[in-house]
C-alpha positions as CSV (number, residue, x, y, z in Angstrom):
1,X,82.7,105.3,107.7
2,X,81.8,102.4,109.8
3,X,80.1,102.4,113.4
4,X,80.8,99.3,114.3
5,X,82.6,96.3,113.4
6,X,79.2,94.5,111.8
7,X,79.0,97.3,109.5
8,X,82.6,96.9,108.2
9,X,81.9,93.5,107.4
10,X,78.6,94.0,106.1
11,X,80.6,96.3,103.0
12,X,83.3,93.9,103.0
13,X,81.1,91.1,101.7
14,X,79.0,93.3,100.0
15,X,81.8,93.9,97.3
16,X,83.5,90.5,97.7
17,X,85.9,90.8,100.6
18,X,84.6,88.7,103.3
19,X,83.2,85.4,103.1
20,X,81.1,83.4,105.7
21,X,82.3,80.0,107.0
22,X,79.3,78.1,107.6
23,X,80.2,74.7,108.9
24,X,81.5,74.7,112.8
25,X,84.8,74.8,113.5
26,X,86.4,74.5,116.5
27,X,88.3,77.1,118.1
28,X,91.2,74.6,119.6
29,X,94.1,75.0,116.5
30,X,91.1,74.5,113.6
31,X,90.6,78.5,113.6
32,X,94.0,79.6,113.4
33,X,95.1,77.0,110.5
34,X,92.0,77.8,108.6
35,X,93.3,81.3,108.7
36,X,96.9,81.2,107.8
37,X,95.8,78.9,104.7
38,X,93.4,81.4,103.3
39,X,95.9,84.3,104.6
40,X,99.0,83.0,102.4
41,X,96.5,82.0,99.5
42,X,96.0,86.3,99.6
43,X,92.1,85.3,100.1
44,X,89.2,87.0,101.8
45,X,88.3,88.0,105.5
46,X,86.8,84.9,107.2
47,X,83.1,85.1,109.6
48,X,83.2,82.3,111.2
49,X,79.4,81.7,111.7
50,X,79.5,78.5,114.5
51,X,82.4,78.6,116.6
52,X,82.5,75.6,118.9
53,X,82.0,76.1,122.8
54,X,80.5,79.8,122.3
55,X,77.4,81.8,121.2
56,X,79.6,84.4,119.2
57,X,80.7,84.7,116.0
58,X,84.5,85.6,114.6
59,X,86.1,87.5,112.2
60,X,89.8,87.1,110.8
61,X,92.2,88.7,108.1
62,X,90.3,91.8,108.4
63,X,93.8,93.1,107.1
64,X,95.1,90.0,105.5
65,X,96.0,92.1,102.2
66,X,96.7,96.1,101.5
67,X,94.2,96.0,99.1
68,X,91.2,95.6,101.4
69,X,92.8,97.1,104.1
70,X,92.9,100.6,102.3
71,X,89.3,99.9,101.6
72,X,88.3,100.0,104.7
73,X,90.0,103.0,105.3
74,X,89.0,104.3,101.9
75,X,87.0,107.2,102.9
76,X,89.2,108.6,105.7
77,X,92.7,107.5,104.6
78,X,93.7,110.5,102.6
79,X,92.8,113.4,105.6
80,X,94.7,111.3,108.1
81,X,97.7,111.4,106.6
82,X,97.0,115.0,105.8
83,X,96.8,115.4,109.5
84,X,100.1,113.5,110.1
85,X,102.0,115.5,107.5
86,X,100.7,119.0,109.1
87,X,101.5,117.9,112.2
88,X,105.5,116.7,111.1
89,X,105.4,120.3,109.3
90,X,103.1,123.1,110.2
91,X,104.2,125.0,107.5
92,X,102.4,123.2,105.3
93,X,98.8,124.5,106.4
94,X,100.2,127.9,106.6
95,X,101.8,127.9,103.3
96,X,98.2,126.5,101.8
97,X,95.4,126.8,103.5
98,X,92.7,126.1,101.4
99,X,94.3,122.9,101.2
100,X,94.3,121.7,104.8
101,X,90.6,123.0,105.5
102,X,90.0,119.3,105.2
103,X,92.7,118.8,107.4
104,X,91.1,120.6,110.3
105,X,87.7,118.7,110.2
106,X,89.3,115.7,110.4
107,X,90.5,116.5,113.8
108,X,87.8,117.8,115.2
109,X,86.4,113.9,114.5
110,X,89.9,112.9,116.6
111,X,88.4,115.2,119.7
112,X,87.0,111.5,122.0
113,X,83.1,112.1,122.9
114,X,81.6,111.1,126.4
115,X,78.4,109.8,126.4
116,X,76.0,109.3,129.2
117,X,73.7,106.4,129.5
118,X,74.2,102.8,129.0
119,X,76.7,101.7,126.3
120,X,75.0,99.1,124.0
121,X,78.4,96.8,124.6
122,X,77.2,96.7,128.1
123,X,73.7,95.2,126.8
124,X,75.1,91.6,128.6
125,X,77.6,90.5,131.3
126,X,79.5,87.0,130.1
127,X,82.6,85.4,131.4
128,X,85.5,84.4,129.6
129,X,84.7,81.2,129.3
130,X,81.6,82.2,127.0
131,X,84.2,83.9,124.6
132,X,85.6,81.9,121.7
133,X,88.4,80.8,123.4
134,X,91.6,80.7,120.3
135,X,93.9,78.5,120.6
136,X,96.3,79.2,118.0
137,X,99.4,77.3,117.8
138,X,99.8,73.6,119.4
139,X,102.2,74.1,122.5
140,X,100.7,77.4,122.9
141,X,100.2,78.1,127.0
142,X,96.4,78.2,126.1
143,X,93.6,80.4,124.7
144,X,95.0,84.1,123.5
145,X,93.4,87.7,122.5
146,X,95.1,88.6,119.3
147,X,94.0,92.2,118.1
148,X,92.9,94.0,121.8
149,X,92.6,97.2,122.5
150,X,94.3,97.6,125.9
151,X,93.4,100.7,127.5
152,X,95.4,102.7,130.4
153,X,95.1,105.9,132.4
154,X,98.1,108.1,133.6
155,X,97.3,107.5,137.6
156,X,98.9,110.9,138.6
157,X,97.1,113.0,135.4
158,X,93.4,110.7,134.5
159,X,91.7,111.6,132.1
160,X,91.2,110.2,128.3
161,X,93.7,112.4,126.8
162,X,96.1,111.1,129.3
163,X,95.2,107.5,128.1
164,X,97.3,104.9,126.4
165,X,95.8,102.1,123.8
166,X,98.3,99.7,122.8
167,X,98.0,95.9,121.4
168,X,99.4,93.4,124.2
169,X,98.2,89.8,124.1
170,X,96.1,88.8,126.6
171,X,95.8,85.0,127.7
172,X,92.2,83.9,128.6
173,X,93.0,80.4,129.8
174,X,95.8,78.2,130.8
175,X,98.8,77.9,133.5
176,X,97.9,79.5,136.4
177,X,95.0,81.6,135.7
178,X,91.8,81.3,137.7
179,X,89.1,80.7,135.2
180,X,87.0,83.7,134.9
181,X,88.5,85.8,137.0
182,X,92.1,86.0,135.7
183,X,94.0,86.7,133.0
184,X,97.4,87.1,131.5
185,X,98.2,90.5,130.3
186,X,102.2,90.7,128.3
187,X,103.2,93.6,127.7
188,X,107.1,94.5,126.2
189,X,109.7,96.9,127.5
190,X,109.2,100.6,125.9
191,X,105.4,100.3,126.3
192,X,103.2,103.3,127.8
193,X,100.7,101.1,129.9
194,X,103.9,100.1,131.6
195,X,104.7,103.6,132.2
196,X,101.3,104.0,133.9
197,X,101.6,100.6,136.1
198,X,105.3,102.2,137.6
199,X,103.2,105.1,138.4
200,X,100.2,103.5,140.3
201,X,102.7,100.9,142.1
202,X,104.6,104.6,143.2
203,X,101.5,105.2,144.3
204,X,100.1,101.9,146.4
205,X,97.1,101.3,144.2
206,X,96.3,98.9,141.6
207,X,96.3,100.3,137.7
208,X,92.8,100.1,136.0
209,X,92.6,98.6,133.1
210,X,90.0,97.9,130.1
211,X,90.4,95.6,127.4
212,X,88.3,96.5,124.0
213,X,87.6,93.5,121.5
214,X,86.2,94.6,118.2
215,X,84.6,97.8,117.5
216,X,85.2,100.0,114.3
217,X,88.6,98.8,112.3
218,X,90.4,101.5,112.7
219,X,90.1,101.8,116.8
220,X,92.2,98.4,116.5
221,X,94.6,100.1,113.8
222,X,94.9,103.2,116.8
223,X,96.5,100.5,119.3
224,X,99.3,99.7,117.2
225,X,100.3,103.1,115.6
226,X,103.7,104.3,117.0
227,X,102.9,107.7,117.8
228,X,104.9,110.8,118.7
229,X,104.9,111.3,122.3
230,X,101.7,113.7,123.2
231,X,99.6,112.3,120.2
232,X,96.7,110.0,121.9
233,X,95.8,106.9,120.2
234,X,92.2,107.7,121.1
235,X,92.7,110.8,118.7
236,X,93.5,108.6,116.0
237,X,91.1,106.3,116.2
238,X,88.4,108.9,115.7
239,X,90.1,110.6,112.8
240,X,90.9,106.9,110.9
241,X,86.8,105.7,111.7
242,X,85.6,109.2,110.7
243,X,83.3,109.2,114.0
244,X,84.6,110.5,117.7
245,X,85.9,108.0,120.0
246,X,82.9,107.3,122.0
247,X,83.3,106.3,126.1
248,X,81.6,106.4,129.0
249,X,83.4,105.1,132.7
250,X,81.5,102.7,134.4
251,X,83.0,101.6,137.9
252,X,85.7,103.9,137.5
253,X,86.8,102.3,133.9
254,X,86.7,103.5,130.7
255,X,84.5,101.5,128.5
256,X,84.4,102.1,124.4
257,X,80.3,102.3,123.7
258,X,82.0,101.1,119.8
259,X,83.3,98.2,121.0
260,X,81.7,94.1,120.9
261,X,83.1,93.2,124.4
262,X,85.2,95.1,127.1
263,X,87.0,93.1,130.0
264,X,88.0,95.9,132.5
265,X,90.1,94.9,135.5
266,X,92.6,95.6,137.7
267,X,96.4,95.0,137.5
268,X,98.1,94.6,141.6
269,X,101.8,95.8,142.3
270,X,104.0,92.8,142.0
271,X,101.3,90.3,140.8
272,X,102.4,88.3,137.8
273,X,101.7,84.9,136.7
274,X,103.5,82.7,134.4
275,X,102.4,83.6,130.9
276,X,103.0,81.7,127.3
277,X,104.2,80.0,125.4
278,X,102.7,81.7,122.7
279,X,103.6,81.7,118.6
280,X,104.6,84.8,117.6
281,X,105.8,87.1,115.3
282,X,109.2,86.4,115.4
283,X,107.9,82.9,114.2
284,X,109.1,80.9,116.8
285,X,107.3,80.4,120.4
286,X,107.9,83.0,123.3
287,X,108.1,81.2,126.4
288,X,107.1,81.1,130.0
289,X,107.8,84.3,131.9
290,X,106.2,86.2,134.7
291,X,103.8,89.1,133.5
292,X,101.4,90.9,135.1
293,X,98.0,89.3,136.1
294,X,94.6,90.9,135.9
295,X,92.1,90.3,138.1
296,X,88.6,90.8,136.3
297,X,86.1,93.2,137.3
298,X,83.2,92.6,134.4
299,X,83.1,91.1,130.8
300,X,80.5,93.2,129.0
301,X,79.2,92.1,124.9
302,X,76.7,94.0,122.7
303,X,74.1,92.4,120.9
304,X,75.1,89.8,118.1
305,X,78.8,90.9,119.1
306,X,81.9,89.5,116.9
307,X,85.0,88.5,117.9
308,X,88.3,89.5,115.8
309,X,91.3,87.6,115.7
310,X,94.3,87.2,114.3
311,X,97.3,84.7,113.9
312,X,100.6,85.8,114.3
313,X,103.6,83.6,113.3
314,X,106.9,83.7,110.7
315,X,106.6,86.5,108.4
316,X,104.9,87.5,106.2
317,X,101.5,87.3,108.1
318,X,98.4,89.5,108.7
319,X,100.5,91.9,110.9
320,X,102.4,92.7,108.0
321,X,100.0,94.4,106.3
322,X,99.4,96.6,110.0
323,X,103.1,97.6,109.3
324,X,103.1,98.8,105.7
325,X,99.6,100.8,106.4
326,X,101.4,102.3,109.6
327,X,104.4,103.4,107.6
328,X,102.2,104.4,104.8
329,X,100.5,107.1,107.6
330,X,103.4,107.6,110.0
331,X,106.9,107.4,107.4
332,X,107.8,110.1,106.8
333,X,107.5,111.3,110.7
334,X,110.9,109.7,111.3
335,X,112.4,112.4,109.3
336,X,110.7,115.0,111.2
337,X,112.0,113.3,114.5
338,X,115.8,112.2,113.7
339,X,116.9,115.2,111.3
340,X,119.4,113.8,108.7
341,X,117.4,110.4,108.6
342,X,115.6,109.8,105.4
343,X,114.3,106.6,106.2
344,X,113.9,103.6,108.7
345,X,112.8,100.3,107.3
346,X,112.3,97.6,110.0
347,X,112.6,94.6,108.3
348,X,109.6,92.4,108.6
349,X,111.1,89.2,107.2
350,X,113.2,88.8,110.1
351,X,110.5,89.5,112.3
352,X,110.7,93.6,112.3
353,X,112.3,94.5,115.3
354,X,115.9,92.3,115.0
355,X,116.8,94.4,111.6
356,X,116.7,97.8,110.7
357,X,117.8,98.9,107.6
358,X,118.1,103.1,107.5
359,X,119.0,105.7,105.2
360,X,120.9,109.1,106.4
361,X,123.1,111.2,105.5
362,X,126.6,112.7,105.4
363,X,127.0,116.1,105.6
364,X,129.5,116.4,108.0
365,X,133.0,116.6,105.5
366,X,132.5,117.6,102.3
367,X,135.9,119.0,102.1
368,X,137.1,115.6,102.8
369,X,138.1,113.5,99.6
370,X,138.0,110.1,101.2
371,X,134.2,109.4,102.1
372,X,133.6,107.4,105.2
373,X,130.2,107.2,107.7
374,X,130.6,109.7,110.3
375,X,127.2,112.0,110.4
376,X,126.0,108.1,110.1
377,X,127.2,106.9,112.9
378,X,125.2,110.2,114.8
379,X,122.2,108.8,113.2
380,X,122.4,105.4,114.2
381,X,122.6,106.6,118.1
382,X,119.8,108.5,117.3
383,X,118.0,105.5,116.0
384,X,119.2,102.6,118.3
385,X,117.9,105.5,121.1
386,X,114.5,105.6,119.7
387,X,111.2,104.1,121.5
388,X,110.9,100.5,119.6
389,X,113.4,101.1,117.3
390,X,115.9,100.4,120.7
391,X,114.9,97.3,120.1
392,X,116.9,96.1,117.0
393,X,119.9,94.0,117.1
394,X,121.1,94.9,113.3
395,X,121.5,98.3,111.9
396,X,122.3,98.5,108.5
397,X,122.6,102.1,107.8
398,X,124.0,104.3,104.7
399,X,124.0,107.7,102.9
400,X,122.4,108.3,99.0
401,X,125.8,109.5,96.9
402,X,124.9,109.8,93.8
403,X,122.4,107.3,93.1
404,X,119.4,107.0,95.2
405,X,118.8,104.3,98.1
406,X,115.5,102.3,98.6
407,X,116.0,100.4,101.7
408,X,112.7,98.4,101.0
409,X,114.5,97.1,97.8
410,X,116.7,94.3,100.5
411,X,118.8,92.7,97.7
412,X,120.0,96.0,96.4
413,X,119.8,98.0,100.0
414,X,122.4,95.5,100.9
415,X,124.4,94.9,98.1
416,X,125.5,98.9,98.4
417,X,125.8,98.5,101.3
418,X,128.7,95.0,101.1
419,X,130.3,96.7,97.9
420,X,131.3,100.0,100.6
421,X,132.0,98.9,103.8
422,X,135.1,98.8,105.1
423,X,134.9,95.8,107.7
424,X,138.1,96.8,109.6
425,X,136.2,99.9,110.3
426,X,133.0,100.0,110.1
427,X,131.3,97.7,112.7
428,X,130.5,98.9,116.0
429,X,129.0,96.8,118.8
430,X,127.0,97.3,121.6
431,X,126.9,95.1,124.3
432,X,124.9,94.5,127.6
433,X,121.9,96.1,126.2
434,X,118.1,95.6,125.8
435,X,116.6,93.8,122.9
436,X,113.2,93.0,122.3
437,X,111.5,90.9,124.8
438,X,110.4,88.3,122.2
439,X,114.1,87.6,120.8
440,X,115.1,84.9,122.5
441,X,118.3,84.7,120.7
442,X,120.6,87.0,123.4
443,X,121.8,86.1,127.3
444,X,118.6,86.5,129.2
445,X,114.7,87.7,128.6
446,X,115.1,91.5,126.9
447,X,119.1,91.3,127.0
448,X,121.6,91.3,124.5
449,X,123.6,93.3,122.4
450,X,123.8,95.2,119.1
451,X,125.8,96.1,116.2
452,X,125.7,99.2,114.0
453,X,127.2,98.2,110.6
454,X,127.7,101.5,108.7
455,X,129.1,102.2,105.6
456,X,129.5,105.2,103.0
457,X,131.7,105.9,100.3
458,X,133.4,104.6,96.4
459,X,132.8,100.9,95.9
460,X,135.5,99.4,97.6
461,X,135.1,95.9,95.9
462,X,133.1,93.4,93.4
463,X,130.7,91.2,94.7
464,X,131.3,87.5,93.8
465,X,128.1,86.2,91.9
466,X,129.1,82.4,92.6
467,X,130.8,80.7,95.2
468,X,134.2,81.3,95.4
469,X,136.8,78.3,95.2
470,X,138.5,79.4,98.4
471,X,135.1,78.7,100.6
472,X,134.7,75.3,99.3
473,X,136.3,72.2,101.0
474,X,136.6,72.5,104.6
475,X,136.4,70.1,106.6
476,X,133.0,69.6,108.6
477,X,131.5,73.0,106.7
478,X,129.8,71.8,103.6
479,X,127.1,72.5,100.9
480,X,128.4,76.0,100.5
481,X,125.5,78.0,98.6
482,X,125.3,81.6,97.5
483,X,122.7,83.7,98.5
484,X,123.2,86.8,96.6
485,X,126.5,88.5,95.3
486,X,128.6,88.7,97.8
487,X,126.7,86.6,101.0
488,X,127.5,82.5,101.1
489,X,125.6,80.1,103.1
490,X,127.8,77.6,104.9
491,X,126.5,74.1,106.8
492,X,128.5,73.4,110.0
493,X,128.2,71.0,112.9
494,X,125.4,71.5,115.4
495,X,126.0,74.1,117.9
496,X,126.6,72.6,121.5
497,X,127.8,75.8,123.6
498,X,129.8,79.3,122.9
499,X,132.8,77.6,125.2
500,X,132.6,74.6,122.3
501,X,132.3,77.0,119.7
502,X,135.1,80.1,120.5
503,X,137.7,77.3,119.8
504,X,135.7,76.1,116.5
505,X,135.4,79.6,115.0
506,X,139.2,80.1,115.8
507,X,139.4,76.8,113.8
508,X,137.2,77.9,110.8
509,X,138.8,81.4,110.6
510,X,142.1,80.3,110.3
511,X,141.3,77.6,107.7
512,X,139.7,80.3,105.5
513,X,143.0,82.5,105.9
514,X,145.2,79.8,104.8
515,X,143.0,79.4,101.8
516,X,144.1,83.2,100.6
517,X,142.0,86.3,100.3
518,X,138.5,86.6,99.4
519,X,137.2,90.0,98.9
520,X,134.4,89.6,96.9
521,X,132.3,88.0,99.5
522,X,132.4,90.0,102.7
523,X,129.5,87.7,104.6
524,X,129.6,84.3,105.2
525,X,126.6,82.8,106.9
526,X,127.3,79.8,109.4
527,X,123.5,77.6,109.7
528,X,122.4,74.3,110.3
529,X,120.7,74.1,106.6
530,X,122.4,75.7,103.5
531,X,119.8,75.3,101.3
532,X,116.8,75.9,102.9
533,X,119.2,79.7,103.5
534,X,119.6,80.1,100.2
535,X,116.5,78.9,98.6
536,X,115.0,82.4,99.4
537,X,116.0,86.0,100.4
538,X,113.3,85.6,103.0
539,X,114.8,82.7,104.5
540,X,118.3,84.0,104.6
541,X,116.8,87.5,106.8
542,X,114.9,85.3,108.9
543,X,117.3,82.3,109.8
544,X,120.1,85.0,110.1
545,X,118.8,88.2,112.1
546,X,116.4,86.0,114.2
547,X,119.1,83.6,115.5
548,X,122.2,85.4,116.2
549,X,123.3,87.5,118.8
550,X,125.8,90.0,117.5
551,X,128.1,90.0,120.9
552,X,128.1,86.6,120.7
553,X,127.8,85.2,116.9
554,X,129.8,87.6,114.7
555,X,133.3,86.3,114.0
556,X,135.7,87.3,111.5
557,X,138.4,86.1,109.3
558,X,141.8,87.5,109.9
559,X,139.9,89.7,112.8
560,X,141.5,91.9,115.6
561,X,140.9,94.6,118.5
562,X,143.0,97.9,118.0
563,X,142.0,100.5,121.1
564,X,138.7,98.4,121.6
565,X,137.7,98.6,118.5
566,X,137.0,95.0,116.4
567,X,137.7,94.7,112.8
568,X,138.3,91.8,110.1
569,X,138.6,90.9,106.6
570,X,135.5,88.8,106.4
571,X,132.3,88.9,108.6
572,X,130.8,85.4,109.6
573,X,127.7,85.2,111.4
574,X,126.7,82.4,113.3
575,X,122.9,81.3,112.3
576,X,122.9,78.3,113.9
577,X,119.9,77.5,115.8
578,X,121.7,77.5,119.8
579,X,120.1,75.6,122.3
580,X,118.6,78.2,124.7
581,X,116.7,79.3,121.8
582,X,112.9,79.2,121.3
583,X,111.5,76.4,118.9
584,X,110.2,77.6,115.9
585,X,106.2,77.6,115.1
586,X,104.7,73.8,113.3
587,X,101.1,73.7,112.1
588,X,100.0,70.5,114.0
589,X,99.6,68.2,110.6
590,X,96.6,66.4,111.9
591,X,94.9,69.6,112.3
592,X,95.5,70.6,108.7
593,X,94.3,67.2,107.3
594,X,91.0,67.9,109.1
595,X,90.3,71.4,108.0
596,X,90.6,70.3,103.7
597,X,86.9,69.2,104.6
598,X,85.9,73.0,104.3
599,X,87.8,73.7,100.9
600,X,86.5,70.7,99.3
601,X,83.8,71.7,96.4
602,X,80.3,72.9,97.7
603,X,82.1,73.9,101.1
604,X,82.5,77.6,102.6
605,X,85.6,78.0,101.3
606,X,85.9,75.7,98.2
607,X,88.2,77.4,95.5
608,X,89.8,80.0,97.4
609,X,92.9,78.0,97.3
């Protein structure tokens, strides 16, 4: 497989994968728009040949669909997961061991390799201001890395092995930061290099860091696989690139002789800068926070070196594709890891980490006639208590009966779920709790709550497959829409604040009791805009999951509290955007009236969309 990151591109356009933007284009907003067009058009990876401002090239949508993306990995992809599926059960290579043979070469190629003498990414020291400096959404804080490779050592136990490589942004220019010799590093909650900074403040000495740009694929790929406690990234990377991780330390940091450029620095108890805003993933802007600052050492390129990027913004985008190939290689770990658990789909319309959907079992009664979640409700601890997965706000979770359960099917995964539950007992909240850092829809920066909605059993009602009379004709909640069978989208007034709103909801609850039952739709979505909600599934997980906060935004028709626990007849969420929410990503429309020029006819990219 590939070297380096030249030679994956090389094969890429070699059988019609990658195509070469010719023209200059200019890193400020031109970039990233270019991108997402060609990106949602399901085109080719993009070389940028003449980025403005800088000598080096860049590379996008490396990943941009699963077709090329098990390309690349075409030639190791089958004795990785071999590896992944011994390690989840032994038993396997003992029960057939001719087999696995192929299994055990492929990690001797995860063992990392030191080599002496002078990596060929150290052939040049630059500055960041020499890098192509992205700027990828406009109220963005400034220039970000998008696909790094940050890389950590365990202060008490150094050593590779003891290493961490995750994906945090890192933000070259902008607020703050000294020019070329700062930078913003973000990192979330439940991330190891934060482990290792704890550790080396503990201590009194500032945690090394190196940042790797580039390289072979799949050493980007290694930094965002979720991987079992013990498992190194760096082993990973060798297996998925079919070559040994090879590093050298220079200065006392670790430096990847694979890689295109390496920033190494130093993180300093206590020192953070304001970082952001930043578009991301949730597709709205994370805002300014504090987060550690790095003070920069050395920037090192190799010869000819490219720069990868991405764009991250409302789903589905190029980091989609990273989380079906991760699942594809790590999905069937969860099993392995939770017992009972058959599967955990984080949902990436709604921006992954605010909705789970799982599927478990119940094996806990079967002398009991009447069917209701209780081995479930184990599971969903067990699931709400593991590494990012903590971070949800929604868990939808539910056992196979006597049909089976595909939780990737949404429509149908949810349908079961509304025909079954039993709303005056089956929702269970947490509150005071940590969400995910980038979820700005809670009390405070990582802080909200959650709510385990669980439900098991015979079909308890009909769905309703249009909108039922009773919903219809409320004052101040109009264009009622149906979603799907059994969820309705209802318009309200704009949101002010929750001590406006606990008196409206009491309002809007009782009108809906006094209008008489309606079982067949158990969920009732509150939004500013009914029909963008219910144009598209997509839209209704997105607006829903991404701008409620269970605690907060869950109300219920004919609802009540018996011994702490909260029941009702009817679920209503409140999607209404509140104002201490983040503002959701805009392409700048100037910018994308100035980029047509390169898909016009006889331009680098004319006919890809």
């Amino acid at each position: 497989m590939y070297r380096n990151l030249e030679d994956c591109l090389i094969d890429l356009e070699k059988h019609g994968h990658l195509v070469r933007v010719r023209e200059e284009v200019d890193p400020y907003l031109e970039m990233a728009a270019i991108h997402l067009k060609v990106y949602e058009a399901g085109g080719p990876a993009l070389l940028f040949e003449r980025v403005k401002g800088s000598q080096f090239r860049a590379v996008s949508n490396l990943f941009g669909t699963m077709e090329r993306s098990k390309f690349i990995f075409r030639k190791t992809w089958d004795s990785v997961h071999n590896v992944m599926a011994v390690r989840n059960d032994p038993m396997k290579a003992l029960k057939k061991p001719f087999s696995n043979i192929g299994t055990g070469l492929a990690a001797f190629k995860a063992l990392p390799l030191k080599k002496w003498g002078k990596p060929s990414v150290m052939a040049q020291e630059v500055q960041i201001s020499d890098l192509p400096l992205i700027h990828h959404w406009p109220n963005d804080g400034g220039a970000f890395v998008t696909l790094p490779q940050v890389y950590s050592e365990d202060p008490e136990k150094p050593g590779i092995m003891n290493s961490n490589l995750g994906m945090y942004r890192i933000q070259l220019t902008g607020n703050e930061y000294e020019m070329n010799k700062e930078i913003g590093l973000h990192y979330q909650i439940h991330r190891g290099i934060g482990v290792h900074q704890t550790k080396a403040n503990k201590m009194g000495m500032p945690l090394k860091v190196s940042c790797f740009i580039g390289g072979p694929p799949a050493h980007t790929l290694a930094a965002v696989m979720p991987l079992p406690e013990g498992l190194s990234e760096m082993t990973v990377a060798g297996m998925l690139s079919g070559h040994n991780f090879r590093y050298n330390y220079v200065d006392g940091y670790c430096i990847s002789s694979d890689a295109d450029f390496v920033i190494t620095g130093e993180i300093y108890p206590e020192d953070t800068k304001p970082e952001g805003p930043f578009g991301d993933h949730l597709g709205y802007y994370s805002l300014i926070h504090p987060f550690p600052v790095m003070k920069i050492h050395k920037v090192y390129a190799k010869p000819n070196a490219i720069w990868p990027f991405t764009v991250v913004g409302r789903p589905p985008q190029e980091d989609t594709s990273f989380g079906e190939l991760i699942h594809e290689l790590t999905g069937d770990s969860i099993k392995h890891e939770i017992p009972g658990v058959k599967e955990v789909h984080a949902v990436d319309a709604a921006g992954v980490h605010p909705l789970l959907f799982a599927v478990g079992s119940e094996r806990y009664t079967p002398y009991q006639q009447v069917k209701k979640p209780t081995e479930l409700l184990t599971l969903a601890n067990r699931i709400l208590g593991t590494g990012q997965l903590s971070l949800a706000k929604y868990l939808f979770i539910t056992a196979e009966d006597n049909e089976p359960i595909n939780s990737h099917h949404e429509v149908n995964f949810l349908t079961y779920i509304l025909e079954r539950i039993d709303l005056r007992r089956d929702i269970h909240f947490y509150t005071n709790t940590t969400i995910d850092t980038l979820d700005y829809s809670g009390t405070g920066l990582n802080s909200g709550s959650k709510v385990v909605i669980a439900a098991y059993g015979d079909k308890l009602r009909n769905l309703c497959h249009e909108v039922p009379e009773n919903l219809k004709g409320i004052r101040g909640y109009e264009n009622v829409r149906l979603i799907m069978s059994g969820v309705v989208a209802m318009q309200g007034p704009k949101f002010n604040s929750y001590a406006d709103t606990e008196n409206e909801m009491r309002g809007l609850c009782d009108a809906l009791q006094e209008k008489g039952p309606f079982e067949t739709c158990p969920m009732i979505v509150l939004c500013d805009d009914s029909s963008f909600l219910s144009e598209s599934i997509h839209n209704f997980l997105w607006v829903t999951f991404t701008r409620s906060n269970p605690s907060h935004d869950i109300h219920g028709v004919n609802s009540f509290y018996e011994h702490k626990h909260w029941g009702c007849d009817n679920l209503i969420i409140d999607a209404r955007t509140k104002p201490h929410q983040a503002p959701p990503l805009v392409p700048d429309p100037t910018v994308e009236k100035k980029i047509e020029r390169l898909f016009v006819k006889g331009a680098s990219l004319g006919g890809i969309i």
